[in-house]
MARVEX-789529 format. One record per atom (N, C-alpha, C): z, x, y. Coordinates in pm, whole numbers, padded with zeros to 5 digits, always signed. Example, Ala and Ser with C-alpha at 12.3 -4.5 7.8 and 13.67 -1.06 7.14 Angstrom:
! residues 2
+00780+01319-00569
+00780+01230-00450
+00780+01320-00330
+00708+01285-00225
+00714+01367-00106
+00787+01290+00003
This chain:
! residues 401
+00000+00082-00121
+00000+00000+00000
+00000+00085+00126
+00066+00201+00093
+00053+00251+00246
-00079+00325+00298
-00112+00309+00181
-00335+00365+00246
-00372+00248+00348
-00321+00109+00255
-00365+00019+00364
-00378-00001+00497
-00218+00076+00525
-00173+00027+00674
-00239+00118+00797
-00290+00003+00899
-00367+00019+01011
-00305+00171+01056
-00404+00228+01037
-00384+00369+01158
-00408+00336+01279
-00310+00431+01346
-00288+00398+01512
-00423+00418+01574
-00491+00339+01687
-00594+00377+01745
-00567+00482+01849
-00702+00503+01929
-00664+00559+02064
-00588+00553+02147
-00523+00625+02232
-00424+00619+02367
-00506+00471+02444
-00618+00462+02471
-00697+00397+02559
-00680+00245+02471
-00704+00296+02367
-00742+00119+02282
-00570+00069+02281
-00465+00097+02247
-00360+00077+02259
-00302+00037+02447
-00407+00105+02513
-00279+00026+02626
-00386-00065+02653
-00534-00079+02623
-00619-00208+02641
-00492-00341+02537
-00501-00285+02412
-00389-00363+02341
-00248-00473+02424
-00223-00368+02497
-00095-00375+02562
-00086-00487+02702
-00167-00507+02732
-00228-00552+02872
-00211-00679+02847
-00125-00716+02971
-00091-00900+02943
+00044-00937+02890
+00130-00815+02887
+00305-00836+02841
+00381-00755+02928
+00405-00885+03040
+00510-00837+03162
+00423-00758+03304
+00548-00821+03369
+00505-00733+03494
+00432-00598+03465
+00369-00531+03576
+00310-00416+03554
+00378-00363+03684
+00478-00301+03714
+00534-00207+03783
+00474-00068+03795
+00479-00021+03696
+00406+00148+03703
+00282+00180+03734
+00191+00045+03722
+00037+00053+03717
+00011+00027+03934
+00072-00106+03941
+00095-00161+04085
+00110+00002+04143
+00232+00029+04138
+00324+00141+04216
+00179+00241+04215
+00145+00262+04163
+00021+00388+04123
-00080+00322+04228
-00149+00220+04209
-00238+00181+04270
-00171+00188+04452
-00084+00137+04449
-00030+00125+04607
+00003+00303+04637
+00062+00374+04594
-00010+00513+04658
-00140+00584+04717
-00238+00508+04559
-00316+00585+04566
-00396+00539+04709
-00354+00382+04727
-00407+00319+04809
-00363+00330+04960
-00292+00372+05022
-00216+00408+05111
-00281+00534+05124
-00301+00683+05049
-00341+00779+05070
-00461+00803+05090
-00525+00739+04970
-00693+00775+05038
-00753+00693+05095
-00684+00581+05186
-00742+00503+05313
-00700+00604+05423
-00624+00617+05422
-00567+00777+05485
-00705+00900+05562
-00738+00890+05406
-00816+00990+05427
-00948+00907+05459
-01003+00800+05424
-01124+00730+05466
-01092+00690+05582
-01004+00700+05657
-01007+00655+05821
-01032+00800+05899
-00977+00874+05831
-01081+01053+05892
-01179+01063+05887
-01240+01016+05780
-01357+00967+05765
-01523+00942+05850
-01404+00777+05827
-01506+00700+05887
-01466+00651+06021
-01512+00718+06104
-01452+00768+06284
-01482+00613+06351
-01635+00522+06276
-01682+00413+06341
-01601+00288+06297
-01458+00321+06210
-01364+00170+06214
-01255+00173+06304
-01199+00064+06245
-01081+00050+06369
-00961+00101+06263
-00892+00140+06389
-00790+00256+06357
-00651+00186+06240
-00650+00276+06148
-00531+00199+06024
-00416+00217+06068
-00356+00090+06149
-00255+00073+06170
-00155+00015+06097
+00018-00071+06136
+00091-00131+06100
+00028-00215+05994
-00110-00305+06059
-00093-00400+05956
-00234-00370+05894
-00241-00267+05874
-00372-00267+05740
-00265-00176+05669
-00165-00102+05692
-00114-00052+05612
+00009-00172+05521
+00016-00263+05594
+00086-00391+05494
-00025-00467+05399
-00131-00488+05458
-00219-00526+05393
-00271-00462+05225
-00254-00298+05267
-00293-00197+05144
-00157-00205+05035
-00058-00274+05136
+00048-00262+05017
+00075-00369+04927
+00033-00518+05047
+00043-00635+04981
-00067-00645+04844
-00225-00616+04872
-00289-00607+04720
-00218-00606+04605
-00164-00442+04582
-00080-00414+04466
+00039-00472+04438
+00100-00544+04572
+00255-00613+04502
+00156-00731+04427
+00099-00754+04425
+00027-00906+04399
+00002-00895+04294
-00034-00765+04235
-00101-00697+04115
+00055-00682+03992
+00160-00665+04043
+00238-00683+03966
+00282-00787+03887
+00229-00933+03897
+00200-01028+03834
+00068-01114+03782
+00034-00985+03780
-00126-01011+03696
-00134-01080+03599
-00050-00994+03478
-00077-01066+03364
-00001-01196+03345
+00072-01258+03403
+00160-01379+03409
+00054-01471+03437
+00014-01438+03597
-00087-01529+03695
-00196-01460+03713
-00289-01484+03628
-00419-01414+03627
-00502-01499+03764
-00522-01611+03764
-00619-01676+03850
-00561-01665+03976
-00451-01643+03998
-00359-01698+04120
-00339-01528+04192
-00350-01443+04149
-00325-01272+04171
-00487-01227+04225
-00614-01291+04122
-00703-01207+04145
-00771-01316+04287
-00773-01468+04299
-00797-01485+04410
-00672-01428+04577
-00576-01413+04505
-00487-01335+04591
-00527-01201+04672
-00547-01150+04559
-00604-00969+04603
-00736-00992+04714
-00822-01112+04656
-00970-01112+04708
-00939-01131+04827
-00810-01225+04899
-00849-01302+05009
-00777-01204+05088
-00704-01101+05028
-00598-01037+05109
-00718-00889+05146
-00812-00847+05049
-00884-00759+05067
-00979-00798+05164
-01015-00954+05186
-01152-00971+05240
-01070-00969+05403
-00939-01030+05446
-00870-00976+05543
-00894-00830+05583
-00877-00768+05486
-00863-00631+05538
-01002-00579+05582
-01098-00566+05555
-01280-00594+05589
-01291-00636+05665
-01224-00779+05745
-01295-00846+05873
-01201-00807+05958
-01092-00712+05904
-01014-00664+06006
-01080-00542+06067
-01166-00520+06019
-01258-00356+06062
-01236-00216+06020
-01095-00236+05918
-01014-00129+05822
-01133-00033+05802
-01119+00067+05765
-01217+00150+05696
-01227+00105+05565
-01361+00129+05488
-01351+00124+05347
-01284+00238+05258
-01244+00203+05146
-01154+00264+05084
-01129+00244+04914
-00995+00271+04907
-00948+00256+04767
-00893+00109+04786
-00921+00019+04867
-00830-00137+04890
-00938-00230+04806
-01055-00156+04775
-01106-00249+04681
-01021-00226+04489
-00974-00131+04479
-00924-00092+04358
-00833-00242+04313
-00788-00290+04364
-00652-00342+04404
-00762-00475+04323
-00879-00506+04355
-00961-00640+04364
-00983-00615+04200
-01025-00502+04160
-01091-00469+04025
-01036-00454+03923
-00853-00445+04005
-00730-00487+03840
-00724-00618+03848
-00711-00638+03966
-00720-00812+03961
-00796-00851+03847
-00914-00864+03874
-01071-00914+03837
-01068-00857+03635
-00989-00773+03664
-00999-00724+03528
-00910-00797+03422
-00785-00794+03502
-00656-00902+03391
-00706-01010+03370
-00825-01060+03516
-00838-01239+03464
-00893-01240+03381
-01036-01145+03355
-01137-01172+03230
-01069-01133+03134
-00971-01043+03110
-00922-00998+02952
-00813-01086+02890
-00781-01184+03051
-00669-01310+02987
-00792-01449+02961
-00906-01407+02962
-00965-01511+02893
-01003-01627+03033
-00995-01584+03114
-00974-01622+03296
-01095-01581+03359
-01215-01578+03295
-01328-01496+03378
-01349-01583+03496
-01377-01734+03502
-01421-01764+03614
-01349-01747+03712
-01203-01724+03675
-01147-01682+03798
-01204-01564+03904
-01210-01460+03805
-01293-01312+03782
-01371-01349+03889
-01504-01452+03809
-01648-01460+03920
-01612-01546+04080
-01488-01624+04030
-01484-01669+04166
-01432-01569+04302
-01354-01446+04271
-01242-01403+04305
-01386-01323+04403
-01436-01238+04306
-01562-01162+04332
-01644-01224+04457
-01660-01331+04372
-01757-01366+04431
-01762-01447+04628
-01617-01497+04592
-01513-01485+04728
-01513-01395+04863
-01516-01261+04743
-01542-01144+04885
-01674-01100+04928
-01779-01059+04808
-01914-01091+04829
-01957-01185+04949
-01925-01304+04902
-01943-01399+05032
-01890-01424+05183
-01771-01336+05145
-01693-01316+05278
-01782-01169+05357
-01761-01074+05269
-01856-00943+05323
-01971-00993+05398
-02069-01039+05304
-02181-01084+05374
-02210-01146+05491
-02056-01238+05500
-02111-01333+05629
-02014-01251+05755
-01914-01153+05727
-01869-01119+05848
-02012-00963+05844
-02017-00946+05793
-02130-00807+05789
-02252-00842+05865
-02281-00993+05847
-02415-00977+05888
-02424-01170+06065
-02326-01192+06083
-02273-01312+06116
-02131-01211+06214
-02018-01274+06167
-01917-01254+06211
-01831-01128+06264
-01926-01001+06254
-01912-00851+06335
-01899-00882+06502
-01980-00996+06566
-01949-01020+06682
-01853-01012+06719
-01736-01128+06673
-01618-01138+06692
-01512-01028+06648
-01549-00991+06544
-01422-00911+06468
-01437-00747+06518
-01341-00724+06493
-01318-00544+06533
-01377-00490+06415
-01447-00339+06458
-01438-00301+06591
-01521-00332+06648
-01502-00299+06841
-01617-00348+06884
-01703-00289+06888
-01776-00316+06919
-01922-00294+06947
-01998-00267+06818
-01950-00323+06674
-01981-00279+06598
-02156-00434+06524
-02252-00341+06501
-02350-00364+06449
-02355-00445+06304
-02475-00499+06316
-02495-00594+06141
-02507-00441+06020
-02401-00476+05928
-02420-00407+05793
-02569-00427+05736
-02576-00247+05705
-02707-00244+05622
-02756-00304+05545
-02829-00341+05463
-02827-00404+05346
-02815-00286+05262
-02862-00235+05224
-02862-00088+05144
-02670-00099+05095
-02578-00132+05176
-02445-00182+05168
-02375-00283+05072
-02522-00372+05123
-02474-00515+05083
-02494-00485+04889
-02630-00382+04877
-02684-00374+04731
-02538-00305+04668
-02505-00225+04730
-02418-00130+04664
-02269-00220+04640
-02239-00314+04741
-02152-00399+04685
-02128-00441+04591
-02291-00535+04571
-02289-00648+04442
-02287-00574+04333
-02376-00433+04340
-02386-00337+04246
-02197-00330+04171
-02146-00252+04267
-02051-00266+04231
-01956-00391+04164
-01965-00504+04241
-01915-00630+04181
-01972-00659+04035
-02033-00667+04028
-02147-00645+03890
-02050-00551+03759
-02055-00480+03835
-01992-00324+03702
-01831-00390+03718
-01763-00408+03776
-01607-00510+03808
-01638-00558+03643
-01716-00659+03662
-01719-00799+03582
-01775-00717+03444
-01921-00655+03443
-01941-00600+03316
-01819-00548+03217
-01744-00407+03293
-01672-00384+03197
-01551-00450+03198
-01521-00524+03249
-01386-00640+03235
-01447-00721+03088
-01543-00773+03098
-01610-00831+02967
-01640-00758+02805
-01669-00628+02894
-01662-00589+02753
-01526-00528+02728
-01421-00480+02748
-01276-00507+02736
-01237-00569+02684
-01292-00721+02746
-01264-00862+02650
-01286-00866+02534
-01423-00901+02530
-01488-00848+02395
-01439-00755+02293
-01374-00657+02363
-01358-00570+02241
-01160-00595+02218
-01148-00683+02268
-00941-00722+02254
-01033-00853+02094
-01114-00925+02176
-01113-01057+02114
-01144-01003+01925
-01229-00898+01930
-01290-00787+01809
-01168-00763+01745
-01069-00679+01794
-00950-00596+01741
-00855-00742+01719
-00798-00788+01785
-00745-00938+01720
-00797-01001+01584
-00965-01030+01601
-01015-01075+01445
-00976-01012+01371
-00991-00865+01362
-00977-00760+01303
-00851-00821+01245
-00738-00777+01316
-00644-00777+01280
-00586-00905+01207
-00624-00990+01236
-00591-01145+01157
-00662-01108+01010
-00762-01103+00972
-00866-01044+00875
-00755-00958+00759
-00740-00877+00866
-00647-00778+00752
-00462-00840+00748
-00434-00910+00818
-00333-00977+00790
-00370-01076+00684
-00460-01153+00684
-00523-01253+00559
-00534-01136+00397
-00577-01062+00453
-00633-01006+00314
-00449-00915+00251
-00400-00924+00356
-00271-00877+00275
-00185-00969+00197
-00204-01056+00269
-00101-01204+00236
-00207-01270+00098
-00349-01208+00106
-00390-01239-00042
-00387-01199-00137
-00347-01048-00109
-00326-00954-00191
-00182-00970-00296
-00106-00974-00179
+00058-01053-00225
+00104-01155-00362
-00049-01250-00249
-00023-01356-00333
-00079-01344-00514
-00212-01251-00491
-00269-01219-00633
-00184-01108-00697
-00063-01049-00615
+00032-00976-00711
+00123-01053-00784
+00189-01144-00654
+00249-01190-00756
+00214-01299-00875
+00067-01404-00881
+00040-01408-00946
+00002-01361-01106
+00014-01193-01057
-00017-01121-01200
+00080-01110-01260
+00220-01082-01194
+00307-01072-01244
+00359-01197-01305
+00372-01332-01247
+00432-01401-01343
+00327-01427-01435
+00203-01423-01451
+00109-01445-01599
+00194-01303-01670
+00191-01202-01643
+00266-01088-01747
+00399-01154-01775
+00470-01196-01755
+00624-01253-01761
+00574-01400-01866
+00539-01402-01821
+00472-01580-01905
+00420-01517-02002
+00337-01422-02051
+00252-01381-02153
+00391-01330-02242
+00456-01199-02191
+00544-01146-02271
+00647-01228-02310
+00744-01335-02205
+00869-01389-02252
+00770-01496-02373
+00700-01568-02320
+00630-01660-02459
+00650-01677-02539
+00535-01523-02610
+00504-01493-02704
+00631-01435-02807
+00713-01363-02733
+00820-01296-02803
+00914-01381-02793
+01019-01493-02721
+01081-01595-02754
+01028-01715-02879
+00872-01763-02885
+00845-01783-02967
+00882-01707-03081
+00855-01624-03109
+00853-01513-03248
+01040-01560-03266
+01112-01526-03172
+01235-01552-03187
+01317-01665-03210
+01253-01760-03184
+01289-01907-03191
+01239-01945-03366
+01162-01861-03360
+01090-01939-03569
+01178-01867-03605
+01218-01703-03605
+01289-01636-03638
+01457-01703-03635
+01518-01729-03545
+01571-01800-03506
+01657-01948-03641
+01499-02007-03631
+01573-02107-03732
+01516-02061-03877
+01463-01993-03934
+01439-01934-04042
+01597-01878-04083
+01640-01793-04032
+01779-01724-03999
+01932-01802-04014
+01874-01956-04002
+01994-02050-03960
+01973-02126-04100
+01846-02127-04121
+01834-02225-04267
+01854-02166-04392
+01847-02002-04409
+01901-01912-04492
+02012-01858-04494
+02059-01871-04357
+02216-01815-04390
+02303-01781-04511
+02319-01906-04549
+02401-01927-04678
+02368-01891-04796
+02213-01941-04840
+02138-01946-04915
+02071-01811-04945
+02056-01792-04869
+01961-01631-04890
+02002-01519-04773
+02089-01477-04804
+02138-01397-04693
+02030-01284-04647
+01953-01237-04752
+01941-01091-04739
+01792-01187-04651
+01738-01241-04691
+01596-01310-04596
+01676-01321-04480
+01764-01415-04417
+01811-01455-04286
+01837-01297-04216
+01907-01168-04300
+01895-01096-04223
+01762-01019-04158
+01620-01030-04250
+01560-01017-04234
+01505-01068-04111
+01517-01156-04099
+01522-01272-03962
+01606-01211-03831
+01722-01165-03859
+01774-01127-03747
+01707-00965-03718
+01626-00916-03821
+01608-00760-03793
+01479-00816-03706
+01391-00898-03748
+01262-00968-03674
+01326-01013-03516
+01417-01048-03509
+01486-01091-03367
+01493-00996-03308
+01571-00924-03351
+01597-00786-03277
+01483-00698-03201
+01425-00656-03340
+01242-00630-03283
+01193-00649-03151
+01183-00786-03214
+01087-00847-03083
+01158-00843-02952
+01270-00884-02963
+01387-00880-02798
+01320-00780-02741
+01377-00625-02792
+01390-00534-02787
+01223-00465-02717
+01125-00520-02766
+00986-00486-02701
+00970-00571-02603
+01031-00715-02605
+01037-00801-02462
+01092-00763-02356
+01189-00737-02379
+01290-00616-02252
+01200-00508-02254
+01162-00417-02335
+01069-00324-02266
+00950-00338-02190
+00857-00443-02223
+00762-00482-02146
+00806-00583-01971
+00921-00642-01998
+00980-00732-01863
+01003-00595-01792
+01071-00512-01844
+01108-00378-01767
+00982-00335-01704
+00854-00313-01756
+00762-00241-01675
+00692-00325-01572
+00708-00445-01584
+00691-00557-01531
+00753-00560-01411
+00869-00520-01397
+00965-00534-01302
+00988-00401-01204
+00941-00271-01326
+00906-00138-01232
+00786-00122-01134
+00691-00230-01138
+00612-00271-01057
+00652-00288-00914
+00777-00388-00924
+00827-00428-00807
+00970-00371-00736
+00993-00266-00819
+01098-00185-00742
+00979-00072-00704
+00887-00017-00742
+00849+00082-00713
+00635+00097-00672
+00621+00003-00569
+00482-00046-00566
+00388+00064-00561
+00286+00067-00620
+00202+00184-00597
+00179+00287-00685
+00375+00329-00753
+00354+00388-00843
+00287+00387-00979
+00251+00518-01064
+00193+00444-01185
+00264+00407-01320
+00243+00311-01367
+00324+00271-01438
+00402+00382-01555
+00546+00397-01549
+00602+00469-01690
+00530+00481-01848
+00446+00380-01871
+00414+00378-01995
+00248+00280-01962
+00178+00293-02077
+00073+00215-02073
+00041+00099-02136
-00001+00026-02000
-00051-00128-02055
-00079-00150-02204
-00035-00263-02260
-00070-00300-02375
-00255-00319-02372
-00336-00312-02492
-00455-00319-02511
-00469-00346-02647
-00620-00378-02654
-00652-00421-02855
-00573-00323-02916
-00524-00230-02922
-00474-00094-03008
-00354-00154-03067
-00338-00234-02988
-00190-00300-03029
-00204-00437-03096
-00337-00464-03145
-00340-00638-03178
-00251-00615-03325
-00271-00461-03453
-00141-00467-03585
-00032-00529-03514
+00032-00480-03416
+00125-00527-03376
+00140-00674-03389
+00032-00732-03323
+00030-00903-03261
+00039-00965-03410
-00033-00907-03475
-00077-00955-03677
+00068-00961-03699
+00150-00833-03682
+00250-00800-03760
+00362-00895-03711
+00405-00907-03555
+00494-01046-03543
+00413-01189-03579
+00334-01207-03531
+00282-01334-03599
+00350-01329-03769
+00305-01280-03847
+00349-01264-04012
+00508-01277-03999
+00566-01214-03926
+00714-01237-03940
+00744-01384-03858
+00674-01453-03823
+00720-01558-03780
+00639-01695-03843
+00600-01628-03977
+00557-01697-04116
+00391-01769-04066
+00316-01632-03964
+00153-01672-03944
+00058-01593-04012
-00008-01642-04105
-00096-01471-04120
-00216-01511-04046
-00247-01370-04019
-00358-01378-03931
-00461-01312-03910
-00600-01330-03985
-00680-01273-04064
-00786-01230-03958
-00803-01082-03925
-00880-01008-03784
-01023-00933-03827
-01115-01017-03788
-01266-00982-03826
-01332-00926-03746
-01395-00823-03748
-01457-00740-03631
-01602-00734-03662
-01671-00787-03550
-01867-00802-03555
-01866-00672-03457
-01926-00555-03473
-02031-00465-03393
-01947-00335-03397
-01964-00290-03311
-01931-00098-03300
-01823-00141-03146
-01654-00101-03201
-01604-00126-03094
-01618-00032-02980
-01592-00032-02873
-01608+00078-02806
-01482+00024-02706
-01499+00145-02595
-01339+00193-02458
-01404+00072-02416
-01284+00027-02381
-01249-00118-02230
-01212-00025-02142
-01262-00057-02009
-01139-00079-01887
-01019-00110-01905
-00928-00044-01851
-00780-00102-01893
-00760-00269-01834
-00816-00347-01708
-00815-00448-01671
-00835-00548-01833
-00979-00473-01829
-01025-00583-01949
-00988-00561-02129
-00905-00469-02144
-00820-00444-02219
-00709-00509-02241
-00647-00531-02104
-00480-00584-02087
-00535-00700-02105
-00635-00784-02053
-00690-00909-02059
-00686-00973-02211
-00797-00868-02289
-00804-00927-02388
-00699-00936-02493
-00566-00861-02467
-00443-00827-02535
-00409-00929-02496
-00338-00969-02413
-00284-01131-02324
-00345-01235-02389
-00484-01238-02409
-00513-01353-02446
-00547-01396-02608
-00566-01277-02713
-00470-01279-02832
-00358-01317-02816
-00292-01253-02722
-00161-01281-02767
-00064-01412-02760
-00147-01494-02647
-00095-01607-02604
-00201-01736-02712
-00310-01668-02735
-00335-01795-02856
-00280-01778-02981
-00250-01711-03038
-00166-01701-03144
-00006-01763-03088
+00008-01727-03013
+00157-01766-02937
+00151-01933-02989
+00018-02035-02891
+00027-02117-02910
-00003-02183-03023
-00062-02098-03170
-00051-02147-03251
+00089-02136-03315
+00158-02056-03296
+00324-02075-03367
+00400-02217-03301
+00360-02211-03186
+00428-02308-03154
+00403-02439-03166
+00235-02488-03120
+00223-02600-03096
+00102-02647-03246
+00119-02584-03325
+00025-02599-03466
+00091-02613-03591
+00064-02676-03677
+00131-02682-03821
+00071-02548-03905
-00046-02482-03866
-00136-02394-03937
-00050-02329-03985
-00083-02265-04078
-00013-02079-04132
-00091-02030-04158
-00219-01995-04103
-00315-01919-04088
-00432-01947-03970
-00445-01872-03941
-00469-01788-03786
-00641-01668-03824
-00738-01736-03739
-00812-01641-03780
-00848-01553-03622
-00867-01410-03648
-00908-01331-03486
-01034-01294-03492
-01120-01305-03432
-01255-01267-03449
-01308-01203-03279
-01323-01052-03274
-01382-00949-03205
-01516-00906-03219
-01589-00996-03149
-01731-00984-03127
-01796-00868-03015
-01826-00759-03081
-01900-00649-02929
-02017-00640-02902
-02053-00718-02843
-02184-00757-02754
-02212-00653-02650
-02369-00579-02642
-02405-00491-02534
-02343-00527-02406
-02307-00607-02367
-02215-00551-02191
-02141-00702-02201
-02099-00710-02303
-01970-00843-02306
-01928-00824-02506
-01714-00838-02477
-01634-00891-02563
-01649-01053-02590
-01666-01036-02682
-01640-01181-02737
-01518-01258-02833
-01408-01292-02729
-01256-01339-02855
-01288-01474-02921
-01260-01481-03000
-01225-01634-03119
-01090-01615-03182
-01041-01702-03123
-00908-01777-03226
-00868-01885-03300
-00885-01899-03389
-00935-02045-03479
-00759-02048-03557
-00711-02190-03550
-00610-02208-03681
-00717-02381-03694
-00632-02406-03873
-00664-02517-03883
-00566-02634-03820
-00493-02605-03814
-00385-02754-03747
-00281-02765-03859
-00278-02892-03860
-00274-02983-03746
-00182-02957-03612
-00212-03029-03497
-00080-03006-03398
+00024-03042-03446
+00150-02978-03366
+00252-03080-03397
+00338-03065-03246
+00405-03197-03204
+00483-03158-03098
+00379-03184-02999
+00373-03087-02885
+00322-03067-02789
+00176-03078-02816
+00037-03133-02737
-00048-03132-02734
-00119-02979-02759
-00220-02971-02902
-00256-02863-02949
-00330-02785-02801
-00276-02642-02817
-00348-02531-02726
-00263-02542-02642
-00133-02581-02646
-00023-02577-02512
-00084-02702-02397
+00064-02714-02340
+00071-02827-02223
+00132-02754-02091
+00135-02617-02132
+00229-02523-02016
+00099-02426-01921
+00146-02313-01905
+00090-02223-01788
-00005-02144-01903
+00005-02127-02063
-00030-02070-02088
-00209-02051-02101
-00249-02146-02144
-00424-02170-02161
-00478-02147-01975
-00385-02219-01888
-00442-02158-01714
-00388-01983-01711
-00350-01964-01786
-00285-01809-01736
-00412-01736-01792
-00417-01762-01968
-00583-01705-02011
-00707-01755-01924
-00721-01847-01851
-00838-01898-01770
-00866-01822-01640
-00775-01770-01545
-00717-01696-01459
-00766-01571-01479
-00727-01499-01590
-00734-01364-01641
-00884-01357-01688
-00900-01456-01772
-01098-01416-01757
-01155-01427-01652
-01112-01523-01595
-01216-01540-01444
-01225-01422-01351
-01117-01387-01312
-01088-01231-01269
-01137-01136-01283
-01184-01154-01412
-01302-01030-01482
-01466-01063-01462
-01449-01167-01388
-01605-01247-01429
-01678-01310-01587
-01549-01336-01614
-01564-01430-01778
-01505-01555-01789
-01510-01603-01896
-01458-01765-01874
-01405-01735-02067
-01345-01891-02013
-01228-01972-02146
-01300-02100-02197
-01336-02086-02299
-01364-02213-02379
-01264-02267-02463
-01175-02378-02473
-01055-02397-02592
-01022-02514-02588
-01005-02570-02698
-01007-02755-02721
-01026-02768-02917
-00983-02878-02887
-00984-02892-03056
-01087-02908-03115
-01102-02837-03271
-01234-02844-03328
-01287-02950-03384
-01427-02955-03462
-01493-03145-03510
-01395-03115-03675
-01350-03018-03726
-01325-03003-03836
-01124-03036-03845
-01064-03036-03732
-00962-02988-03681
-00913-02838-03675
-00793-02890-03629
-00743-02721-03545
-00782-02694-03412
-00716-02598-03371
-00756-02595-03235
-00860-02405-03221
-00966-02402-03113
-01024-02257-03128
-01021-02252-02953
-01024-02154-02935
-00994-02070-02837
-01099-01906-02818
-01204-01961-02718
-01340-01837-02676
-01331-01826-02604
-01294-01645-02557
-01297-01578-02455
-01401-01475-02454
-01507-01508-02338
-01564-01373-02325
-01537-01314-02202
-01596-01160-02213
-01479-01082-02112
-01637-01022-02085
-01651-00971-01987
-01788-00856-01907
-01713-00718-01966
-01790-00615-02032
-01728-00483-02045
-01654-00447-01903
-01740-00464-01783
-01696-00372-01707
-01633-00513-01590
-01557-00488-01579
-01449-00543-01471
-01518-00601-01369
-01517-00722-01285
-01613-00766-01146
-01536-00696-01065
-01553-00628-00948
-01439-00594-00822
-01411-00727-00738
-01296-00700-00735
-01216-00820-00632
-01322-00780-00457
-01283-00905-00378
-01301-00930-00204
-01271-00785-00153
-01116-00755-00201
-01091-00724-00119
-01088-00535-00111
-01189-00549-00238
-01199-00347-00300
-01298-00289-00191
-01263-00191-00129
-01400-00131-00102
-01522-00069-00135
């Protein structure tokens, strides 16, 4: 799991991240220096404005206090800045860094999802520029001052333009990293969920099969007691057995989840082990006669553990839910597919033949997973059969790369 987890991005992509939680104090404070100083220096400048006095220097300060509640009041800050900047312009200020002040504005609204504010805010001063630039210079200071170039007016919009472009793509790329991130929050919480799914089919497969074995064992043990001691103990040595490999398999089961990632202490059960499956079945009075069609060859361990599980749970459900005492296994190896058969004759008894529990959805689950399927229902002859085919090679899950 920890390959999974998101590596940190850039310095830059992280405080784009960040933008929009709480006042912005440090950013404001920065801008109102910088803004104060190099109007400073643009009034040395530019010799043909009117001189930066008392109140263009409140003006350069008010922008940035305004800016400290950006991300709260996006619409209400960036027409703020505009009307307080377009003041400062028809005041005859020199040009400067007092547009900076307009372009955090303009920037929080589009990345809070606020663009028209953005185009209105912009577009506010644009329209204000224009009409004191080319109109309202009469009146306003300084005097004697002339209609703005156009060559001015281009470089404005130019500018207003690039404001809005990269404010958008900013956006764009928050709205990107969010999917992102939901995406991989989904695919973890599916991941979860298909763990723990596996685990209780392993818990369901192992307690089953081996409580079954123990339960025939069980009353075999109780009905000989008296009568045949040395059989009933036989019965309790069959109890023992099986416990004893149930606790070992719940154990690795469970080392899963104290210790994720790691590889398992011991190895998955597989066909290697079906003597085994023969050999408790027989002690729990099943025989169970194992026919092999073709040239076996290596499984995947997926489709190994698969096909072990699902021996193991149809035989399971023939101890339990069948009158049979005989059990046939049939291992078919087909060029790029296993083929399982589990046949008893019957009759049911009890519970509806092939189980009424998790077990026949737990084998259905486990083939599908592989890209195989479950055929199982009662036969025209009786008894119940049970066909699993498995793909040699494993399908990859969504979520593999």
């Amino acid at each position: 799991m920890d390959e999974q987890r998101e590596r940190p991005g850039p310095p830059w992509r992280r405080w784009v991240e960040r933008a929009g939680r709480g006042p912005a104090w440090r950013s404001s404070l920065f801008v109102a220096v910088f803004a104060q100083v190099g109007s400073g220096w643009a009034a040395q400048a530019q010799t043909g404005r009117a001189a930066l006095d008392w109140f263009g220097r409140l003006l350069l300060l008010l922008g940035p206090l305004l800016l400290v509640g950006r991300h709260r009041y996006p619409v209400a800050v960036a027409y703020g800045v505009s009307a307080v900047t377009l003041v400062y312009v028809g005041a005859g200020y020199p040009y400067g860094p007092v547009f900076v002040s307009l372009a955090l504005a303009c920037f929080a609204a589009v990345v809070a999802g606020r663009r028209e504010a953005a185009w209105g805010a912009v577009g506010l001063l644009w329209a204000g520029h224009l009409l004191i630039g080319h109109w309202l210079y009469r009146w306003l200071p300084p005097a004697g001052d002339g209609p703005a170039p156009w060559a001015q007016e281009v470089a404005v919009t130019a500018w207003v333009l690039a404001i809005l472009a990269v404010s958008e793509l900013v956006r764009t790329r928050r709205e990107q990293w969010a999917r992102e991130r939901a995406e991989r929050a989904a695919a973890d919480r599916r991941r979860v969920g298909e763990e723990r799914l596996r685990i209780a089919r392993e818990l369901h497969d192992v307690l089953a099969h081996s409580i079954s074995v123990i339960n025939v064992q069980a009353g075999v043990g109780l009905a000989l007691l008296d009568s045949d001691p040395e059989q009933a103990r036989t019965a309790l040595t069959t109890i023992r057995a099986a416990s004893k490999e149930a606790l070992g398999e719940v154990r690795q089961v469970l080392d899963t989840l104290r210790a994720p990632g790691e590889a398992p202490r011991t190895p998955a059960p597989g066909l290697d082990r079906l003597p085994e499956l023969v050999e408790q079945a027989a002690a729990a009075g099943l025989t169970v006669e194992v026919t092999v069609d073709g040239e076996a060859r290596g499984l995947p361990p997926g489709v190994d553990l698969a096909a072990f599980r699902i021996v193991q749970e149809a035989l399971t459900n023939v101890v339990r839910h069948s009158g049979a005492r005989t059990a046939r296994v049939r291992l078919a190896w087909r060029p790029r597919l296993l083929e399982l058969r589990v046949d008893d004759d019957g009759p049911a008894t009890g519970a509806p033949a092939g189980g009424s529990g998790n077990g026949l959805v737990g084998m259905r689950e486990r083939a599908a997973a592989l890209g195989g399927g479950i055929e199982a229902g009662p036969r025209p002859d009786g008894g119940f059969a049970v066909v699993a085919r498995l793909p040699m090679k494993a399908v990859p899950s969504q979520e593999d790369p």
